[in-house]
C-alpha positions as CSV (number, residue, x, y, z in Angstrom):
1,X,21.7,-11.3,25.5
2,X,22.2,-10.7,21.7
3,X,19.5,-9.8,19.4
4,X,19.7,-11.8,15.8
5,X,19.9,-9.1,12.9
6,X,18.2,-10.1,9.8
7,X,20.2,-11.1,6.8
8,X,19.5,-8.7,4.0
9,X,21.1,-8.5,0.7
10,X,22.3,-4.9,-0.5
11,X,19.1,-5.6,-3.0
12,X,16.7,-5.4,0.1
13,X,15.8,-1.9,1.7
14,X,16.5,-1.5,5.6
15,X,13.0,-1.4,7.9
16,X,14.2,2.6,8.3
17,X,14.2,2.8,4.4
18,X,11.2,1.2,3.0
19,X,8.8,3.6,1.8
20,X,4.7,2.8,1.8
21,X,2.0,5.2,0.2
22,X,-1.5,4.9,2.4
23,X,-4.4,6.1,0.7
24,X,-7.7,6.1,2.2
25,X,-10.1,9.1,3.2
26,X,-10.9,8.2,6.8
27,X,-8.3,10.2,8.6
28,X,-9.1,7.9,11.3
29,X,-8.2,5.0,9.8
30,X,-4.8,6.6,7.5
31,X,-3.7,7.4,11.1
32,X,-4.3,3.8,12.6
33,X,-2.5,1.7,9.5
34,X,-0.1,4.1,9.6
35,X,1.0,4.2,12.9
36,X,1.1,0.2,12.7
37,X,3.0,0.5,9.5
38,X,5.7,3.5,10.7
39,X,6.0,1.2,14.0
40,X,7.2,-2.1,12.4
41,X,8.2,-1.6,8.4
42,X,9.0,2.1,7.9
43,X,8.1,5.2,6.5
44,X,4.3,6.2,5.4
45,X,3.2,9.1,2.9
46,X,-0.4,9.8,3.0
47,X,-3.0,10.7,0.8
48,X,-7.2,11.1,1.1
49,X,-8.1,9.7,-2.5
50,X,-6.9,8.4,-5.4
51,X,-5.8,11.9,-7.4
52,X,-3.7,12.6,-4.8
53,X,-2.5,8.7,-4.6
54,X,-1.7,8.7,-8.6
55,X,-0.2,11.8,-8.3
56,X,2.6,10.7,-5.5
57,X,2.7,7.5,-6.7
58,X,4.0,8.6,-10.0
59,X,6.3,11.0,-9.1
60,X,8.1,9.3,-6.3
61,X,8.6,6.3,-9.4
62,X,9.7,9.3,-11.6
63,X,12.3,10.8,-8.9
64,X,13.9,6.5,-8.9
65,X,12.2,6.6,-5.5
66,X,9.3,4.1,-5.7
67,X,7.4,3.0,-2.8
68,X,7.5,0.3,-1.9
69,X,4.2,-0.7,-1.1
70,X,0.6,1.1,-1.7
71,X,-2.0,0.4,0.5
72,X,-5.0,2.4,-1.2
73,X,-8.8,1.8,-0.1
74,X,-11.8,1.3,-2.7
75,X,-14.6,3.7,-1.9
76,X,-13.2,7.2,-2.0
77,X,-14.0,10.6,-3.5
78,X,-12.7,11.9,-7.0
79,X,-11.2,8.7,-7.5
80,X,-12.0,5.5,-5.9
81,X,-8.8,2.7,-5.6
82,X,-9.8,0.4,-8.1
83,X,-9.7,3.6,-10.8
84,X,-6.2,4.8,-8.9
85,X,-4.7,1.0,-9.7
86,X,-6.0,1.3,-13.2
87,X,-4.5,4.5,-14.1
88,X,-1.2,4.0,-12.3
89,X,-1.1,0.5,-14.0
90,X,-1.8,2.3,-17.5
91,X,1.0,5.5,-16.6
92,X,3.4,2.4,-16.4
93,X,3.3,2.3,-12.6
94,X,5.8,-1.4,-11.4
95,X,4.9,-1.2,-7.6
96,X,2.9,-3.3,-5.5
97,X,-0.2,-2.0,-4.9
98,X,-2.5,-3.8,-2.1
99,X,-5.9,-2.7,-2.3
100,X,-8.1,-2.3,1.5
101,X,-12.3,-3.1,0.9
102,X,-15.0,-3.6,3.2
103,X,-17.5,-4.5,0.5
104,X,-17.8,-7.9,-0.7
105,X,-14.8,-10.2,-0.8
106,X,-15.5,-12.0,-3.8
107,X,-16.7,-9.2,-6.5
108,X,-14.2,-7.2,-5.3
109,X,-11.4,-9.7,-5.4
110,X,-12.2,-10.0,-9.1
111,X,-12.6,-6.0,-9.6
112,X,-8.9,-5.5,-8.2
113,X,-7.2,-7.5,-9.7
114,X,-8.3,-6.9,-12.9
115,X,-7.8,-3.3,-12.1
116,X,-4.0,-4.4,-11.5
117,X,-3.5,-4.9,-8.2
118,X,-1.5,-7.0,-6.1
119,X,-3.7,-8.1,-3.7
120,X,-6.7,-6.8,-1.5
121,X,-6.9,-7.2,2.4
122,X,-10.7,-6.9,3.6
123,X,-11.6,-5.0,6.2
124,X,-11.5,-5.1,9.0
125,X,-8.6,-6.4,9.8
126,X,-5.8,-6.7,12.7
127,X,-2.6,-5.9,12.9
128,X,-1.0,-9.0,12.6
129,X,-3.3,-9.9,9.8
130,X,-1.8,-6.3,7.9
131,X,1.6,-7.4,9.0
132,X,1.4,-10.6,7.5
133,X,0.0,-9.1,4.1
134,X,2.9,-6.3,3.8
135,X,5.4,-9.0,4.9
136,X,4.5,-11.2,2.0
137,X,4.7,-8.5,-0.5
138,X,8.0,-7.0,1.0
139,X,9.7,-10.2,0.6
């Protein structure tokens, strides 16, 4: 029995080379998404808050090595992810960011994106539902 292998372009990374920044401060839950993430997309770099997430963000851009999806939380210390998007969005930051919220859908729907984001996925959510959300922005 064969297995079908996905037509890519050159344009499009390989599963093995796309590259996703996860930034929230439960090491409980960086440690979940990014075992789901390693397991079907690729490779996750991790940070607890949104200095750290700016920080990374910007250089791996900097270096011509963008990710190529940030998943970054809302409520976190020193920097919450709405603050992150802003300033990444302001330092001339062109990546998709996704940003993860338990607080209310609608408020913060209009917070994010205004903030620059991509998109937000509420939590919680399952893994299919985070699959389906990075494979939307991945295409």
């Amino acid at each position: 029995m064969s297995t079908a292998v996905p037509n890519r372009s050159a344009s499009h990374a390989t599963v093995s080379q796309r590259r996703f920044l996860l930034v929230d401060d439960s090491v409980t839950l960086r440690k979940l998404i990014s075992s789901l993430l390693s397991q079907s997309f690729g490779a996750v770099t991790m940070a607890a808050d949104g200095d750290e997430a700016v920080k990374l963000a910007m250089e791996a851009q900097e270096q011509g090595q963008p990710f190529d999806l940030i998943l970054m939380d809302v409520v976190m210390p020193h920097l919450n992810g709405c603050e992150a998007t802003f300033q990444l969005r302001q330092a001339g930051y062109r990546g998709k960011i996704i940003i993860l919220t338990a607080a209310d859908r609608e408020f913060d729907q209009a917070r994010v994106l205004c903030a620059g984001a991509n998109d937000f996925l509420p939590k919680p959510f399952g893994p299919e539902e985070l699959a389906r959300v990075v494979k939307q922005h991945l295409s």
